[in-house]
N, C-alpha and C positions, 0 to 999 in steps of 0.2 A: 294593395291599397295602402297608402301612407296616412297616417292619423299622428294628430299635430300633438305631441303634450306641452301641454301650459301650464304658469304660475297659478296657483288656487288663489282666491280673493284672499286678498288680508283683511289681517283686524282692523277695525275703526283707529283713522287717526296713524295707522302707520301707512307711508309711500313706497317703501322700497324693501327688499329683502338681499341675503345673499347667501348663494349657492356653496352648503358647507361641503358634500358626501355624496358622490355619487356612487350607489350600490351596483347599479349593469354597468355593463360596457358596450360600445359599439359589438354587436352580432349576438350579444347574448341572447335567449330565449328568455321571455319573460311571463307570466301570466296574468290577466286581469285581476286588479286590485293588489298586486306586488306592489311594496312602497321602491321607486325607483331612484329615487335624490330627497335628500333632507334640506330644507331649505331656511333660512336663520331670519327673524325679525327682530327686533328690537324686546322684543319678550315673551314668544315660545319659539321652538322648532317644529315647522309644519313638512310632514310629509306628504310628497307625489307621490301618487301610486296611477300603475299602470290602468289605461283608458281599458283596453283590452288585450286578450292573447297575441303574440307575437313576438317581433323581433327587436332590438332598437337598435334603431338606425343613424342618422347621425345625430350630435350632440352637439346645440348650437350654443351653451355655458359652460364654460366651464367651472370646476371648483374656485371659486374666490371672485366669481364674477356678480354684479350687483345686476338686478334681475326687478322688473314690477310687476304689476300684478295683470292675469290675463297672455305676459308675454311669452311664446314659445321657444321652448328650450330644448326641443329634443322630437325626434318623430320615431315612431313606430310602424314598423313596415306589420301589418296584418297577416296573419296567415304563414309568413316570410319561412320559416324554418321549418312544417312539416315540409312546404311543396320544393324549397332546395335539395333537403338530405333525400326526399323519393327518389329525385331527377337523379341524383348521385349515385344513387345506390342502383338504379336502375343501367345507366350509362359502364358502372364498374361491370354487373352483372355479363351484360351483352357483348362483353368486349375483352375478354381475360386472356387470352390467347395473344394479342395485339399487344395488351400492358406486358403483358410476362416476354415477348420475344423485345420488347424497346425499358426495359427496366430504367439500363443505365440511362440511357438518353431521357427518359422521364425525369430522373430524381436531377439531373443535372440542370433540366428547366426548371425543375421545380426550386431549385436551388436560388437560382437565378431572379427568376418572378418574386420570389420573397424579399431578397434583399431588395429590389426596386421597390417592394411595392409597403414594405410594414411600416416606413414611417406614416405612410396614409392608415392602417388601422390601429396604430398606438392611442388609449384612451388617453384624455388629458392629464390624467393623476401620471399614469407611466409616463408618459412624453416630457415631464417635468423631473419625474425622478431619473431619465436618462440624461436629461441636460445638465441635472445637478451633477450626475458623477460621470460625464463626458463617457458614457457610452456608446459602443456602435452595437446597435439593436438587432441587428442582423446575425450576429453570434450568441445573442439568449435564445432558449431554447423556448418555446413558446404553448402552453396547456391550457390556455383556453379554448374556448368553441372556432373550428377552423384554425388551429393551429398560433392564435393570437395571444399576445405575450399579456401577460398581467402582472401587478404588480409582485404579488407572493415570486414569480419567476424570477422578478428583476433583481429581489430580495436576496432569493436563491444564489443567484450568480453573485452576488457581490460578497454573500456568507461564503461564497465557496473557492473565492478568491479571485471574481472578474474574468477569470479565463475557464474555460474551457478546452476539454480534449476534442487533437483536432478527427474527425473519423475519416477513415479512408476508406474508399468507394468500392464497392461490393463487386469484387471478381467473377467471372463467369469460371474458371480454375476452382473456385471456393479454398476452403481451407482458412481463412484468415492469414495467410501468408505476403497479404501486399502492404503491411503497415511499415513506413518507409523508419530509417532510423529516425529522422526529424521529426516526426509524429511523436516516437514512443520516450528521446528527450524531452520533449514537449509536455509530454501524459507524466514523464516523473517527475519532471522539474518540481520543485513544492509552488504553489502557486501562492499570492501575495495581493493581498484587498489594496485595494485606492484606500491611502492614508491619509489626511488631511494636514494639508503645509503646517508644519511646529511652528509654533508662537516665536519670535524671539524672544529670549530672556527677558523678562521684567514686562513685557507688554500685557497689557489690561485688557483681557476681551471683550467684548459687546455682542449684544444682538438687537435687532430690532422688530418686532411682532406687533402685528396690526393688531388694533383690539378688537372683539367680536363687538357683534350688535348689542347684544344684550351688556356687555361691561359697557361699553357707550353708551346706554340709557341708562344704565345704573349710577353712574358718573353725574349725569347730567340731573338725576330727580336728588341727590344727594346733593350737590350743587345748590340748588334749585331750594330744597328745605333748608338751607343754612342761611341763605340768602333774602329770603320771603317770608318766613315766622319767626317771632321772637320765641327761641328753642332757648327751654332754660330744662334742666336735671335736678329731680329730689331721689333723695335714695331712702331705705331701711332695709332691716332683716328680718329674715323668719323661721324663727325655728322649725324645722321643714319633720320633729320628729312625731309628731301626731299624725302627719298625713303618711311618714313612712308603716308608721304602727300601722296604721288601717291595711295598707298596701302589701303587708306582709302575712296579716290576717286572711285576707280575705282573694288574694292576685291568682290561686289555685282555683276555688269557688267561682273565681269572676271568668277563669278563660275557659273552664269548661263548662259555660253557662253559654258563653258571648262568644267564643273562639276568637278572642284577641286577650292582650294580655295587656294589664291595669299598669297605666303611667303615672307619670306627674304631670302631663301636660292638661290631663281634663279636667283636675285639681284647678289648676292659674285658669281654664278659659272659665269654668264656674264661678270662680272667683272674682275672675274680670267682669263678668257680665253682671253679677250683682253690685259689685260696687260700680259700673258704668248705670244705672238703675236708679242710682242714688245722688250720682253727679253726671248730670246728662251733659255738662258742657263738654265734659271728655269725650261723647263718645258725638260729638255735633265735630260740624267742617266749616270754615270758611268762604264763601261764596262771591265775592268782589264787594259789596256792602253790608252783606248780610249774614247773618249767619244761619247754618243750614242745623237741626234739632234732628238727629232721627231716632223714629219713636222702633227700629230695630237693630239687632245687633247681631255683623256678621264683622266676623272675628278673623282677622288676618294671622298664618305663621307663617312664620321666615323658615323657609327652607335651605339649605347651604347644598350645592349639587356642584361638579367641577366648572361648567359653562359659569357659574355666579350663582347671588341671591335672588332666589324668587320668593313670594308669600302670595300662595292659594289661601281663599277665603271661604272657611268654614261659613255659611249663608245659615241666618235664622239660630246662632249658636246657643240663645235659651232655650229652643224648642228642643235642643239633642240629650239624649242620655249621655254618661261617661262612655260606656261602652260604643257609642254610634261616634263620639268624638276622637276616638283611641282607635277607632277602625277608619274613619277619615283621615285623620295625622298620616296612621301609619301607608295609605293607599295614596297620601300627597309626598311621601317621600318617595313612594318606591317609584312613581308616574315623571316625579321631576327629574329622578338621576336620569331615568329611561328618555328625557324629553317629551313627554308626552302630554304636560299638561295642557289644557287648554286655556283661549287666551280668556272666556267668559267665566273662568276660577279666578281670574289673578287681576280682578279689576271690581270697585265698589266698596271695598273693604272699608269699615268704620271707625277700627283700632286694629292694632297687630302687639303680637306677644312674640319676643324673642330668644332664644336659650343661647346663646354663648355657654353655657356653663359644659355644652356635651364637647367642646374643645378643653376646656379645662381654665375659661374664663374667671377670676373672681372678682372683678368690677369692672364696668363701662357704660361709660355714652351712650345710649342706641339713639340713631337719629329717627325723625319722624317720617311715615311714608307718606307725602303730601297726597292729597287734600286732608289726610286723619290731621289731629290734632293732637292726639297720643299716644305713645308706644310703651310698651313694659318688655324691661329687660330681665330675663333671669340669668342668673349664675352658677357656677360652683356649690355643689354641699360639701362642707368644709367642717370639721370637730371642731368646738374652740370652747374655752372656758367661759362660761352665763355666769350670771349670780341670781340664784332666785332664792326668794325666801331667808336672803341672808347666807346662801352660802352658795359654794362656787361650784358648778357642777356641770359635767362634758354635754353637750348639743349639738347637732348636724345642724349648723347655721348656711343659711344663703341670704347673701345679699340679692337686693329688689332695686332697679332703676326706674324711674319713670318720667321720661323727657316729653311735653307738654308744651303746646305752643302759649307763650304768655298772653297772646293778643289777645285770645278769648276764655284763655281758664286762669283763674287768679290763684296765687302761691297756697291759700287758704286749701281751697277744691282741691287742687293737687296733692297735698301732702296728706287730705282726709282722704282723698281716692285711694293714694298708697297703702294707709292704715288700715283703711277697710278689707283690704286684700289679704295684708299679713291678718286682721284679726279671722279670716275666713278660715286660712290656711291652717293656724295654730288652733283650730278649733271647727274640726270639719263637718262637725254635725249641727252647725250652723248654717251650712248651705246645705244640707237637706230641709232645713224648719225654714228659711230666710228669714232670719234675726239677725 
């Protein structure tokens, strides 16, 4: 029985997806709840997984094909590959005498039916990388289920220089003695990969690469906030060595207390959320006339993953200990490189907090993630000469951004917001007492 697989509903507000990964291939065996194709939105990757046990059948998207929701991309034959290999195994069994006196005449149709027949089981990924490097498919050697060429094969042949030795057909005389000399030239020759036509001299190469979904939304909300708030930037610094002291004291005690190990990031979201606390216009949104006040704070970070920027939103970020916040972070990095987050993480968020600093940023812009109204950038911990007290002495300094939309927070609120961060930070047993 053939069973349909479909697109999964999307998130709210997106129309359309596209098909990045397919993991099967036409014939493969698969099992219920196997993820079969990853498929790309505008801001997670959702995976299909298999309806039930079986076979997949054919494949009506390909990789790079735009896909909605509900629509079917692929069927599943049920059942398909215990009751094929019975029949097979049964048929070989019954009939060995028959096979064994028609060998030659066997392998010679079989020969034959392959090359007619593999460009119909080529999956879409392979069928693409033959045409990119003018292959005849009929000459790779083929290791997947039934004999069907995959990509790793294709790979093979072309690491191994496009050609192949050619074999000569199994004597009833035995011996290996029928390898003609054309062959065994053939087998010594050094073989030579498809090289790609040399540039002429002086020409400038290019390429040109579709953007994914997600860098096209990313694009477009960045747009979008440059264009629809009055984005203005205050900066300062903070000497980041009291919160290091604490973290050096105590990051031993803390992971074998909490099994996670003490950052800086739950320092700034503590810090954020009191001084958001203090000035609620930061952590309010814009609404068409109105403005929106929320009386909670769920705390967006930027994650940096190769597909792009996401920021999962730590929900209720007063109510967390350090330790629940440190094991969040760290469970939002590992989920986004994996793709895995969900899209009901990455939507609601109040404010976001950024670190450029783990690239080796020491000052920037960060733009605002619309509808928020403010963003904090961290940077770089950097030595550099203070002067306290009259005299000049070394400090692990970072700079603090903090871009704000003007429309509704006034330069006043902003540059107190900032202050209050660093004054947190520089003195951290203030946000245990909230003073």
């Amino acid at each position: 029985m053939s069973i349909e697989v479909k697109v999964p509903a999307l998130p709210e507000s997106v129309s359309e997806a596209t098909v990045v990964t397919w993991h099967k291939q036409k014939g493969d065996s698969v099992e219920r709840d196997e993820n079969l194709v990853d498929i790309e939105t505008d801001k997670v990757v959702l995976e299909v997984p298999a309806p039930e046990d079986g076979v997949l059948g054919d494949v009506l998207k390909n990789e790079g094909d735009t896909v909605t929701a509900d629509e079917v991309i692929a069927r599943l034959e049920e059942g398909g590959a215990g009751g094929s290999d019975a029949g097979e195994d049964s048929e070989e069994a019954g009939s060995g005498e028959e096979a064994a006196a028609s060998d030659g005449k066997a392998a010679e149709g079989g020969s034959s039916s392959r090359v007619a027949d593999v460009n119909d089981d080529l999956s879409p990924a392979v069928r693409r990388m033959v045409a990119e490097y003018e292959l005849d498919p009929s000459s790779i050697e083929g290791t997947g289920r039934d004999g069907r060429i995959t990509k790793e094969d294709v790979q093979r042949y072309l690491d191994a220089g496009g050609e192949q030795e050619a074999r000569a057909p199994a004597s009833s005389g035995g011996g290996g003695q029928g390898t003609s000399e054309a062959a065994r030239a053939s087998a010594e020759a050094p073989a030579k990969a498809p090289q790609p036509p040399a540039a002429p001299e002086g020409e400038r190469p290019e390429r040109r690469v579709p953007m994914t979904r997600l860098r096209q939304r990313i694009a477009e909300r960045l747009v979008e906030a440059q264009q629809t708030a009055a984005m203005l930037t205050t900066f300062n610094e903070v000497n980041m060595k009291p919160v290091m002291d604490i973290r050096s004291r105590y990051k031993d005690s803390f992971q074998s207390t909490h099994g996670i190990k003490l950052g800086f990031m739950s320092f700034f979201v503590k810090a954020a959320v009191e001084a958001l606390k203090r000035f609620p216009a930061v952590n309010a949104s814009i609404d068409g006339k109105d403005v929106m006040y929320h009386g909670y704070y769920d705390i967006g970070i930027a994650v940096s993953t190769e597909r792009g920027l996401l920021v999962p939103v730590l929900r209720d970020a007063d109510q967390m200990s350090y330790a629940e916040i440190e094991a969040a972070i760290t469970d939002f990095g590992k989920r986004a490189r994996e793709g895995k987050i969900g899209i009901d993480e990455l939507t609601g968020g109040t404010f976001t907090i950024t670190n450029g600093g783990i690239f080796g940023s020491l000052l920037s812009t960060p733009i605002l993630n619309p509808p928020q109204s403010g963003i904090l950038g961290m940077h770089k911990i950097q030595d550099r000469a203070m002067v306290e007290n009259g005299e000049v002495v070394v400090r692990p300094m970072m700079y603090l951004a903090h871009s704000y939309d003007h429309r509704i927070i006034d330069g006043r609120e902003a540059v107190q917001f900032l202050v209050t961060i660093k004054d947190m930070l520089e003195d951290p047993a203030r946000l245990l007492l909230e003073v």
